[in-house]
LOLORO-532770 format. One line per 3 residues: number of its first residue (from 1); their letters; for each residue x, y, z of C-alpha. Coordinates in pm, 1 decimal. Layout:
BEGIN
NUM	A	X Y Z  ...
END
This chain:
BEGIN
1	XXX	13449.2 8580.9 12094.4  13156.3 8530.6 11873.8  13170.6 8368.2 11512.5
4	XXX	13142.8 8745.6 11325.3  13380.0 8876.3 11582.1  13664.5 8640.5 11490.0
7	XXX	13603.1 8683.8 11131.9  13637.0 9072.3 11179.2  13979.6 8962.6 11376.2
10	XXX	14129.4 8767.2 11107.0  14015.0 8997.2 10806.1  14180.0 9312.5 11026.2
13	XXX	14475.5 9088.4 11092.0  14484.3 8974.1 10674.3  14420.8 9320.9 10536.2
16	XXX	14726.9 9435.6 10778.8  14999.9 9243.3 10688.7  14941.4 9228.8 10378.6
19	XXX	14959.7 9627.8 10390.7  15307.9 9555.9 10577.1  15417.0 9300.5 10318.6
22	XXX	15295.0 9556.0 10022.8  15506.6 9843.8 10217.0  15776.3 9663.9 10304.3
25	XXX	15892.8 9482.1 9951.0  15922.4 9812.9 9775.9  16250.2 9981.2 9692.7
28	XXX	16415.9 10244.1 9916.0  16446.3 10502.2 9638.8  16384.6 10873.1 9623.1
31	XXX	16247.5 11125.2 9408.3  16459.8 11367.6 9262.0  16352.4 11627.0 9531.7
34	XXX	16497.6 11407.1 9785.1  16135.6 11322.6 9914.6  16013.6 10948.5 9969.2
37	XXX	15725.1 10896.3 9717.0  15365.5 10869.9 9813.4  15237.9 10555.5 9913.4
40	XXX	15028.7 10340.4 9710.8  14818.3 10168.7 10048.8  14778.6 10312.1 10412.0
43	XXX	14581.9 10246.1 10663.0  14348.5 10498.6 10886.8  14238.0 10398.0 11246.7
46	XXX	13892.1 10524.6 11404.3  13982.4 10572.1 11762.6  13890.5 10774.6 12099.1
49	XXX	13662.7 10974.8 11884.5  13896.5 11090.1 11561.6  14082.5 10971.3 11265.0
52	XXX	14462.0 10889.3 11283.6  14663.8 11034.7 11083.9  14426.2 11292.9 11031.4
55	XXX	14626.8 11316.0 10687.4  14760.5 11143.3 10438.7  14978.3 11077.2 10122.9
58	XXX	14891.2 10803.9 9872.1  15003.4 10779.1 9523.0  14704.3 10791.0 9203.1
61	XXX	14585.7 10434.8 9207.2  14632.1 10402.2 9611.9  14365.1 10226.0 9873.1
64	XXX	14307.8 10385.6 10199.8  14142.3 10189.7 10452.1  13976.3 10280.0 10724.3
67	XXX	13944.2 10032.5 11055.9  13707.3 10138.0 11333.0  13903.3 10079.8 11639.8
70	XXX	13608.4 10260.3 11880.1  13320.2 10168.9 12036.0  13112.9 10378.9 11841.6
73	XXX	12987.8 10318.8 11486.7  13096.9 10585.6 11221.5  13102.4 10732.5 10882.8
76	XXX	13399.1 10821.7 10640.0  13219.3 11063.0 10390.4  13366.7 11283.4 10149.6
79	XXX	13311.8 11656.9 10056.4  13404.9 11575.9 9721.7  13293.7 11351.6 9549.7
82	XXX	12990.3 11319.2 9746.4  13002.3 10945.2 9575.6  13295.9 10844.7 9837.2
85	XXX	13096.8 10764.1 10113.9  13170.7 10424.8 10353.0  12799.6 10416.9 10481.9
88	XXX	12788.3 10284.7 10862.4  13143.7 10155.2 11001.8  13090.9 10002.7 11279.2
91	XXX	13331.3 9842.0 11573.2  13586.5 9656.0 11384.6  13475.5 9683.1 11082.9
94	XXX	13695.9 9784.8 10780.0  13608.5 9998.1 10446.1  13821.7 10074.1 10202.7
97	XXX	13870.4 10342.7 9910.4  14078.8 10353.3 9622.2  14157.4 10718.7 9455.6
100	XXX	14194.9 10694.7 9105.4  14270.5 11100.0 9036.2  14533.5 11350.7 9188.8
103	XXX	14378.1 11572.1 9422.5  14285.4 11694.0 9790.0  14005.1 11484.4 9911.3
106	XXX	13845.2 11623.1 10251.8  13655.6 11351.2 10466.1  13447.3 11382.6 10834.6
109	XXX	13207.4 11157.5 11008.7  12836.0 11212.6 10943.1  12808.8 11117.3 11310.5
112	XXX	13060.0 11320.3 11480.3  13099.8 11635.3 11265.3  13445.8 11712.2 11459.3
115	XXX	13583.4 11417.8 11338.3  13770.1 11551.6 10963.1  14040.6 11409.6 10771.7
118	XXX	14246.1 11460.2 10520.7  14329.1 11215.1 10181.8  14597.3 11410.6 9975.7
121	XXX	14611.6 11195.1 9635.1  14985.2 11264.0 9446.6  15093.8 11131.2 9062.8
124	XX	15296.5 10870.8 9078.1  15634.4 10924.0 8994.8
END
């Protein structure tokens, strides 16, 4: 593996658990409605050509990130705002958003207009 290569590795590798050590401290408690609460961090893997999950829950205040798993370089831009926008992703690279308001946020890849996804941003509870 080359120096940049490794890097990527270990930042991947960081970033993930501490997104399992973030997800795993909290409390098992449950809204009122008997539904878990939204996340406040998940992560969104580029792979064989799509986004997965497709969709997902965070709380206001959440980080989504998004690790290119492919071969192929990619895009994670946003209908709305057109700010949101990760520029070029490529192979094992990460980016990273943070949602500050409620709302749907629809994404695709500039490159591979097939390729949508969904960020649904809840309140916190």
């Amino acid at each position: 593996m080359n120096r940049i290569r490794v890097r990527r590795f270990f930042a991947v590798t960081l970033f993930a658990l501490g997104a399992f050590a973030a997800t795993s401290c909290g409390t098992n408690s449950t809204s009122s409605s008997g539904e878990n609460p939204p996340a406040v961090a998940a992560t969104i893997h580029i792979a064989d050509g799509k986004f997965e999950p497709r969709k997902i829950d965070i709380a206001v205040g959440g980080s989504v990130t998004w690790i290119n798993d492919d071969v192929a370089s990619h895009n994670v831009k946003f209908l709305e705002p057109s700010t949101f926008n990760s520029g070029i992703i490529k192979p094992a690279a990460i980016w990273t958003q943070t949602f500050t308001s409620a709302g749907n946020y629809d994404y695709y890849c500039d490159f591979h207009n097939s390729m949508k996804g969904s960020v649904v941003v809840r309140p916190a509870p």
